[in-house]
TORKOL-4160 file (C-alpha; in steps of 0.2 Angstrom, whole numbers, padded with zeros to 4 digits, m for minus):
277
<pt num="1" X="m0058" Y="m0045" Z="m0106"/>
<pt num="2" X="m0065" Y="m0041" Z="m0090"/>
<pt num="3" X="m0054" Y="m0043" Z="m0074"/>
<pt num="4" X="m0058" Y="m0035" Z="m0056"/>
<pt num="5" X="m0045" Y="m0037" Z="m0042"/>
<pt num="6" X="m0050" Y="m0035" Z="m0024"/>
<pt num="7" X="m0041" Y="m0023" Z="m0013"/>
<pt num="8" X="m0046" Y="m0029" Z="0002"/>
<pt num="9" X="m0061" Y="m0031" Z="0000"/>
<pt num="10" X="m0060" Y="m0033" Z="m0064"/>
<pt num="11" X="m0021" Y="m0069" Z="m0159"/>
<pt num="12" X="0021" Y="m0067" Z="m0169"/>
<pt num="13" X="0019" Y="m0058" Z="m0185"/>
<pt num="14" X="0028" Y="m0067" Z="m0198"/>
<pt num="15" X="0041" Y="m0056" Z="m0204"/>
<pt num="16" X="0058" Y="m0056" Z="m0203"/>
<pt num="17" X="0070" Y="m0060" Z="m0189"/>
<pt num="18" X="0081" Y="m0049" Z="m0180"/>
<pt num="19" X="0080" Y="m0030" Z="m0174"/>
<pt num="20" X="0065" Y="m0027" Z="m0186"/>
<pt num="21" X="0056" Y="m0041" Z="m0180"/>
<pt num="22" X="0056" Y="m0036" Z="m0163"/>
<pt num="23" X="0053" Y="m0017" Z="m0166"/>
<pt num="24" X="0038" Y="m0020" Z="m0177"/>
<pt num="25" X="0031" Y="m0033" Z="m0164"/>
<pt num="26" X="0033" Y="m0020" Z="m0150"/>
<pt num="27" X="0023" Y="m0009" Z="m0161"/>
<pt num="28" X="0009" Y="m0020" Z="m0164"/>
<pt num="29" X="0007" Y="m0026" Z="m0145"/>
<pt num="30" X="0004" Y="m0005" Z="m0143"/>
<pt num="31" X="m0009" Y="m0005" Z="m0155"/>
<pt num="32" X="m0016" Y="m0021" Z="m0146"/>
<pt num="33" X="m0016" Y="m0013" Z="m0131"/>
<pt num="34" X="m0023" Y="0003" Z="m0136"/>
<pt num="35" X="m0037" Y="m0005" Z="m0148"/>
<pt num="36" X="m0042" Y="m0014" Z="m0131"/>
<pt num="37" X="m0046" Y="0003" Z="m0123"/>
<pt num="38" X="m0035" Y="m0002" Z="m0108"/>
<pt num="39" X="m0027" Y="0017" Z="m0105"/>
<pt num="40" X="m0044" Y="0022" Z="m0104"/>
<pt num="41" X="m0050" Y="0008" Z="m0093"/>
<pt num="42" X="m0035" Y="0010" Z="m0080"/>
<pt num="43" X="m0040" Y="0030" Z="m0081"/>
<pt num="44" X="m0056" Y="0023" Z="m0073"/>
<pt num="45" X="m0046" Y="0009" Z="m0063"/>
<pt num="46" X="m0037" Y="0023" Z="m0055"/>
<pt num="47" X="m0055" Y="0033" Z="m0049"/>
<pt num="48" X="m0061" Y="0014" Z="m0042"/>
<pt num="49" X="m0044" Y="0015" Z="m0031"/>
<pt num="50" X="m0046" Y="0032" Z="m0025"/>
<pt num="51" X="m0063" Y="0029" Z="m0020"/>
<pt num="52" X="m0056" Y="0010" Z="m0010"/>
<pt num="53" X="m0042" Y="0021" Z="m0001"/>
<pt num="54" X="m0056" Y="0032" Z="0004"/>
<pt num="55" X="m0067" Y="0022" Z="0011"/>
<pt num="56" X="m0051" Y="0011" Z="0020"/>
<pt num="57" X="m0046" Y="0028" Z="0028"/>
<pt num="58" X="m0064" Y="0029" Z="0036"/>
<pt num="59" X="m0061" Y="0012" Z="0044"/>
<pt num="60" X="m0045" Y="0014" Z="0048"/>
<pt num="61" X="m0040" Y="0033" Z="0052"/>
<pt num="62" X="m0055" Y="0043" Z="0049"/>
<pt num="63" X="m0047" Y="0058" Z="0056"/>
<pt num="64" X="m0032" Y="0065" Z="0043"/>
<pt num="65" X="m0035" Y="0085" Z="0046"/>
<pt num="66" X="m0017" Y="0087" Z="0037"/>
<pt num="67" X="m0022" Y="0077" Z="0022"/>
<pt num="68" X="m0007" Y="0066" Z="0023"/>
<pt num="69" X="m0017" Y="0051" Z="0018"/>
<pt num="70" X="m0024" Y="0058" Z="0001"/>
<pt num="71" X="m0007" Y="0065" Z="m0003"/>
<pt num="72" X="0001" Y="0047" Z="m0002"/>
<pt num="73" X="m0013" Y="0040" Z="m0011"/>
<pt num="74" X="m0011" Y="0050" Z="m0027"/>
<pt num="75" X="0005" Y="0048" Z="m0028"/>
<pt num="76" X="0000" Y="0027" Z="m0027"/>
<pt num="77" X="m0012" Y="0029" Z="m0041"/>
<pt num="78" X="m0001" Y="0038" Z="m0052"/>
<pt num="79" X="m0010" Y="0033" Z="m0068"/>
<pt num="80" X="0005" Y="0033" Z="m0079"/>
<pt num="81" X="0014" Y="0020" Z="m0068"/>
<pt num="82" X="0000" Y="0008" Z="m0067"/>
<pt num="83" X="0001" Y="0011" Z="m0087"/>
<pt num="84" X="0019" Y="0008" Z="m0087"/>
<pt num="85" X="0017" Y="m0008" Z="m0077"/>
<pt num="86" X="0003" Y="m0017" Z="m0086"/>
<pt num="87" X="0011" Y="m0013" Z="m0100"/>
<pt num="88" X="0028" Y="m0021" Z="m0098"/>
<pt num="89" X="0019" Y="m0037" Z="m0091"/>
<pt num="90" X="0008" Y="m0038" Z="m0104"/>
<pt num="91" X="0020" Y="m0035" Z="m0120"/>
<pt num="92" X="0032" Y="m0048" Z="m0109"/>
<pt num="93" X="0018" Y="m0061" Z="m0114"/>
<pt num="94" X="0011" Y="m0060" Z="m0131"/>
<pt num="95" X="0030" Y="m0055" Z="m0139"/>
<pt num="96" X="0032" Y="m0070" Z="m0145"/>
<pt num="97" X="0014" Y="m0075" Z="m0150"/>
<pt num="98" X="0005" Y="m0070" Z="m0166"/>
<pt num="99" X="m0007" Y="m0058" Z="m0161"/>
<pt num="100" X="m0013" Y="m0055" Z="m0179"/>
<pt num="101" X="m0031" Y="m0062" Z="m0176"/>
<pt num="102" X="m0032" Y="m0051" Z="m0160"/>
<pt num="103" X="m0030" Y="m0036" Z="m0167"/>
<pt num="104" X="m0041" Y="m0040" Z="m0185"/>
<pt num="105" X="m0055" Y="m0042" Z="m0170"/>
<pt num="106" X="m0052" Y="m0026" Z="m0159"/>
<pt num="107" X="m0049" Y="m0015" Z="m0175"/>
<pt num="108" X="m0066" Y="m0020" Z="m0182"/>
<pt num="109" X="m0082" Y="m0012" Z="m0180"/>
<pt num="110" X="m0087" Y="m0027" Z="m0169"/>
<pt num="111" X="m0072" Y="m0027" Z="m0158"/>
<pt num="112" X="m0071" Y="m0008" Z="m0154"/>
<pt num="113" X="m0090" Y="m0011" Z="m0149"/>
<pt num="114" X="m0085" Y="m0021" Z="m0136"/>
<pt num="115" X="m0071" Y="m0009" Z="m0128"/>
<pt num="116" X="m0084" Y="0005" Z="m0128"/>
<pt num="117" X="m0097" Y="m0004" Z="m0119"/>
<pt num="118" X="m0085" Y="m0012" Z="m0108"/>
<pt num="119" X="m0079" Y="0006" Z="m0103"/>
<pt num="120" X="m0095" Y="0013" Z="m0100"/>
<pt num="121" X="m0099" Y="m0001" Z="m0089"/>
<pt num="122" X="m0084" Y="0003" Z="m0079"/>
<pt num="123" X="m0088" Y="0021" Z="m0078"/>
<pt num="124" X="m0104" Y="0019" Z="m0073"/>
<pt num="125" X="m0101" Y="0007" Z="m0058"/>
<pt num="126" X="m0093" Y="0020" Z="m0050"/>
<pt num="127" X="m0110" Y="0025" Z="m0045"/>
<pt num="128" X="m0117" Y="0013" Z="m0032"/>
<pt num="129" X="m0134" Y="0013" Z="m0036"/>
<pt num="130" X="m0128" Y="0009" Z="m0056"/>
<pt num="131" X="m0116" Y="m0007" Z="m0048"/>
<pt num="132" X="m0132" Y="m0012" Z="m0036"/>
<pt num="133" X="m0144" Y="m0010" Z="m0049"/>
<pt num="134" X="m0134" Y="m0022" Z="m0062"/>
<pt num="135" X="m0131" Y="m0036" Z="m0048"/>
<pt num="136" X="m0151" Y="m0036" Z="m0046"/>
<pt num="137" X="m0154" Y="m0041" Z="m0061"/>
<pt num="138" X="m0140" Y="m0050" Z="m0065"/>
<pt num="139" X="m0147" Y="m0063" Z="m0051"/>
<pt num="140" X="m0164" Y="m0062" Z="m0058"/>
<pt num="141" X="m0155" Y="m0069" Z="m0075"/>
<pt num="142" X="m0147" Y="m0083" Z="m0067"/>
<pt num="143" X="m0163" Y="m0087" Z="m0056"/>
<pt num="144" X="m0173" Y="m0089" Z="m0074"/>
<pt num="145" X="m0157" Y="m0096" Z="m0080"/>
<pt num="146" X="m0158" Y="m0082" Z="m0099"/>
<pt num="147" X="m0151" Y="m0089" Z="m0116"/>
<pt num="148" X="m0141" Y="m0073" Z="m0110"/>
<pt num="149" X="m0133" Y="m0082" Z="m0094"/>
<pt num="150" X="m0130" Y="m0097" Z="m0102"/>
<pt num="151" X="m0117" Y="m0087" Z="m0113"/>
<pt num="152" X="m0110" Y="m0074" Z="m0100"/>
<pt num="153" X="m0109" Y="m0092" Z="m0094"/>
<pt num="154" X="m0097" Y="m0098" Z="m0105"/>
<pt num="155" X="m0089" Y="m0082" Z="m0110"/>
<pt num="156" X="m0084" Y="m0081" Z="m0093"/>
<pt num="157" X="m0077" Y="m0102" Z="m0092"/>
<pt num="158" X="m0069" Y="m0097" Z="m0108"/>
<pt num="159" X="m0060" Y="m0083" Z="m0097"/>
<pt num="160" X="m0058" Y="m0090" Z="m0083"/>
<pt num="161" X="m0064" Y="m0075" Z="m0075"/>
<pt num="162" X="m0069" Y="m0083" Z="m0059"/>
<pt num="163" X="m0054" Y="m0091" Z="m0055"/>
<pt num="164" X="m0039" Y="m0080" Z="m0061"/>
<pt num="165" X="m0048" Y="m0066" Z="m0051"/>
<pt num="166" X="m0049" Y="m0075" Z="m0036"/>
<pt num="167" X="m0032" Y="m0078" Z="m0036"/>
<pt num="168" X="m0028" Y="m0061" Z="m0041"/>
<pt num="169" X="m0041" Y="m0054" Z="m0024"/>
<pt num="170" X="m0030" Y="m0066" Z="m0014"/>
<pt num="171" X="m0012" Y="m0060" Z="m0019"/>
<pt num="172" X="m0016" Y="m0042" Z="m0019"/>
<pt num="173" X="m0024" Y="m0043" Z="0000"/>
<pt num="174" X="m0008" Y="m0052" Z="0006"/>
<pt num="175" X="0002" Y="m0041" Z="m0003"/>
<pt num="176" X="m0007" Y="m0026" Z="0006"/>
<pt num="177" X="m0003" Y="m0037" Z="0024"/>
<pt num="178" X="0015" Y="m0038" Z="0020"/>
<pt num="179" X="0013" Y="m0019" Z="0016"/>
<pt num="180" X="0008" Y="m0016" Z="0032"/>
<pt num="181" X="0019" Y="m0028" Z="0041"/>
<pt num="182" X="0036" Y="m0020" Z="0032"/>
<pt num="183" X="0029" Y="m0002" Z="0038"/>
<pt num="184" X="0031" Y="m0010" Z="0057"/>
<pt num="185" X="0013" Y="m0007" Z="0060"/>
<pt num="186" X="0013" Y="m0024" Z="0069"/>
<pt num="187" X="0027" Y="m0022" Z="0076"/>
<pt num="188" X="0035" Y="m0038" Z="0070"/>
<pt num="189" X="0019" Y="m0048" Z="0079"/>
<pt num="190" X="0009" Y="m0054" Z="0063"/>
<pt num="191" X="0019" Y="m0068" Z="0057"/>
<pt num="192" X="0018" Y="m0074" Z="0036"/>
<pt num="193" X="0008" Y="m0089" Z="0043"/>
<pt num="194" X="m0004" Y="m0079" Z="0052"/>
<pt num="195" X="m0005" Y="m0068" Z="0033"/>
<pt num="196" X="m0008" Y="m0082" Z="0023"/>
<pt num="197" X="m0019" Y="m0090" Z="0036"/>
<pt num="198" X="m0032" Y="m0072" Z="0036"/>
<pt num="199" X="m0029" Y="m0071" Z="0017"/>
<pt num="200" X="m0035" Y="m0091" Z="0015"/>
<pt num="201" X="m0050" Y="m0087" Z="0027"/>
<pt num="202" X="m0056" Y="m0074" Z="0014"/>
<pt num="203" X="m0057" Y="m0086" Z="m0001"/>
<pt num="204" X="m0074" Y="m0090" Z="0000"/>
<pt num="205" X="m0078" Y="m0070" Z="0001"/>
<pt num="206" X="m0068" Y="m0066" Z="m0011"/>
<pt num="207" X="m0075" Y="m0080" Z="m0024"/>
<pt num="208" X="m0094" Y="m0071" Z="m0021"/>
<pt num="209" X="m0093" Y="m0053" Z="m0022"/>
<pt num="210" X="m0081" Y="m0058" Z="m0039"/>
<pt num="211" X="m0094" Y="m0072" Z="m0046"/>
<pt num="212" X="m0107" Y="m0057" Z="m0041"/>
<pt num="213" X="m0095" Y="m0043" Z="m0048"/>
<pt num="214" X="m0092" Y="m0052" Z="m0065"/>
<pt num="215" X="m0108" Y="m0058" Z="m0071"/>
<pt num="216" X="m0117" Y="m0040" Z="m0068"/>
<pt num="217" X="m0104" Y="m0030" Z="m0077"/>
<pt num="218" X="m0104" Y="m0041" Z="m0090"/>
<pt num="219" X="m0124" Y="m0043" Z="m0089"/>
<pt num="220" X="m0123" Y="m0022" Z="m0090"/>
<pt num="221" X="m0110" Y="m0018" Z="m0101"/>
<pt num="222" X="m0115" Y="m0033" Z="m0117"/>
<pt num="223" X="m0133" Y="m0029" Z="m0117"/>
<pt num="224" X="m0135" Y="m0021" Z="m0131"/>
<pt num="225" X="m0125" Y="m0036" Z="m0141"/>
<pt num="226" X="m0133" Y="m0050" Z="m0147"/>
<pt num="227" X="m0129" Y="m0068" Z="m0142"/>
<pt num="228" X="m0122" Y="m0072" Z="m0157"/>
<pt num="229" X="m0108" Y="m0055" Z="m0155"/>
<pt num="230" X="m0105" Y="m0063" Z="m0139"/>
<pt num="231" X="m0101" Y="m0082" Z="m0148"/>
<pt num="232" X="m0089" Y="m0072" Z="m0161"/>
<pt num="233" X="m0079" Y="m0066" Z="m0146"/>
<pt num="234" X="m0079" Y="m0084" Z="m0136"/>
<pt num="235" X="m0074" Y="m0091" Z="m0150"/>
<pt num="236" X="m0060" Y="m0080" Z="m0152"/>
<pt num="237" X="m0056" Y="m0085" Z="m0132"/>
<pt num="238" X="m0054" Y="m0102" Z="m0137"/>
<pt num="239" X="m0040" Y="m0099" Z="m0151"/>
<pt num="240" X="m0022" Y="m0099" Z="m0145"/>
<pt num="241" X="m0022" Y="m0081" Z="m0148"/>
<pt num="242" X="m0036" Y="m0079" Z="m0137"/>
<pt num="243" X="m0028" Y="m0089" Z="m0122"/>
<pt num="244" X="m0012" Y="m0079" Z="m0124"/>
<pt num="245" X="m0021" Y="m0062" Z="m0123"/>
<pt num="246" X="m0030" Y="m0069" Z="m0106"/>
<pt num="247" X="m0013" Y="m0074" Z="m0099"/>
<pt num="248" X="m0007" Y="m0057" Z="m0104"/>
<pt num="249" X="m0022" Y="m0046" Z="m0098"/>
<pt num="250" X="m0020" Y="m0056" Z="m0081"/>
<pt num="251" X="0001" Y="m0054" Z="m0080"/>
<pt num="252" X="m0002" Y="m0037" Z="m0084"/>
<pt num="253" X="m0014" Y="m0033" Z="m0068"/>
<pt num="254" X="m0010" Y="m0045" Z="m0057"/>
<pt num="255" X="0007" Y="m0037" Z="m0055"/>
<pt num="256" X="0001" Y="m0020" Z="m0055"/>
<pt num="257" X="m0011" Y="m0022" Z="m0040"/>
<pt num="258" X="0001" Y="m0032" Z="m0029"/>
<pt num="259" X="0010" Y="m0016" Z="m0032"/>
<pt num="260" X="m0004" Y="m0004" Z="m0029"/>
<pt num="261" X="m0008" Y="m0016" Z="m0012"/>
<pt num="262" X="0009" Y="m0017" Z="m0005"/>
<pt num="263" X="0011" Y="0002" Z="m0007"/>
<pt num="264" X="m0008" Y="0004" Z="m0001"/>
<pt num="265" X="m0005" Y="m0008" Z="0014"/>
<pt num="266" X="0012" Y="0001" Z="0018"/>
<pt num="267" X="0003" Y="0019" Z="0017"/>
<pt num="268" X="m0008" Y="0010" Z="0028"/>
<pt num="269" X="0005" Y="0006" Z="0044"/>
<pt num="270" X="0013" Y="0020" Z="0043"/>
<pt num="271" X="m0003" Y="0031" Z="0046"/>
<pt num="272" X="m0008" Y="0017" Z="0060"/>
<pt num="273" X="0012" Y="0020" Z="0068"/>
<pt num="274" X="0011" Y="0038" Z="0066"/>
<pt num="275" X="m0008" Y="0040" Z="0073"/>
<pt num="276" X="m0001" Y="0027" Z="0089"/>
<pt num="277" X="0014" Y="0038" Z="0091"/>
């Protein structure tokens, strides 16, 4: 499952009840999450974040000669704790789901397929021209309205990529404003009505670059599949299953960038206050 949050600006086991069950289910929520590929995916999660906090210092405080902005961002994106986080949040939700069919799928041929070319699409849209080139022609398919964008299409309604990533861009840009409001950068003038209201005012923004943002990567990262891999996997979506491991991937994330923001956007002040001072 594909989910991008803005910075500013990606199916219970039946077994017995009791310490055993609760051990063994922990245990199969790992493998779940490992099958997935999701420690490599925030591996490259944590580069995307390192490249945002530098292009935020270039607008915000280009000048940083004793590198105190670089030193505050590692430690931000400290790989193991976004891990940690996404982790806890994302066992939280499927520990009392079955998530036998989930993990039949991501432990097949089939389903480790799709985490390869998922991360590979994520690796390579760290390079611009990769990302730019992807959003071309993922335009041109919806222009001729492809067999193939009629079932991103659904994969993506299935999903809800659109709108859970929305919500996520939203939550993670007004957690960076209250970041930067509990640093004193605003000196207690921006109120939580004048947060919300600048948040709000970037919905329409926010829905865009994601709508553009999903259907490329997906356009780029399922295009050696065929249309019919992509049905087995909607259809998996549409099970119970399928709709818990959504909820779960979106738990799991949207809590660990409204982390990432609120310490980003604190980061943030306090560079603004010092610089000021």
């Amino acid at each position: 499952m594909t989910l991008r949050f803005s910075l500013l600006g990606a199916v219970a086991i039946s077994v017995a009840s009791g310490v055993a069950f609760a051990q063994s289910g922990a245990d199969d929520v790992d493998r779940l999450f490992d099958a997935m590929g999701m420690p490599e995916i925030l591996q490259i999660m944590q580069q995307e974040g390192l490249v945002h906090a530098d292009e935020l210092a270039a607008d915000l405080f280009p000048s940083d000669p004793a590198g105190r902005w670089d030193r505050m961002v590692a430690d931000i994106y400290n790989v193991d704790r976004m891990e940690a986080r996404v982790r806890m949040d994302f066992a939280a939700v499927l520990e009392d789901e079955d998530i036998t069919p989930l993990l039949a799928f991501f432990e097949s041929d089939l389903g480790a397929e799709f985490v390869s070319l998922e991360i590979s699409a994520r690796a390579a849209f760290l390079d611009p021209e990769v990302e730019a080139a992807a959003i071309e022609a993922a335009a041109i398919a919806a222009m001729d309205e492809t067999d193939r964008h009629e079932v991103l299409t659904r994969f993506i309604e299935v999903n809800d990529l659109i709108e859970s990533n929305v919500v996520g861009g939203l939550n993670s840009n007004y957690a960076f404003y209250v970041g930067m409001v509990d640093s004193g950068a605003f000196g207690g003038e921006l109120t939580e009505s004048d947060i919300l209201s600048d948040v709000w005012g970037q919905e329409q923004e926010v829905r865009a670059s994601t709508t553009e943002w999903v259907y490329s990567f997906l356009g780029l990262a399922y295009q050696p599949l065929s249309d019919a891999d992509i049905e087995t996997y909607i259809a998996l979506s549409e099970t119970d299953a399928g709709q818990a491991l959504n909820r779960a991937l979106f738990a799991g994330f949207d809590g660990m960038f409204i982390d990432l923001s609120r310490a980003l956007g604190f980061a943030a002040g306090d560079m603004m206050t010092g610089a000021d001072l």
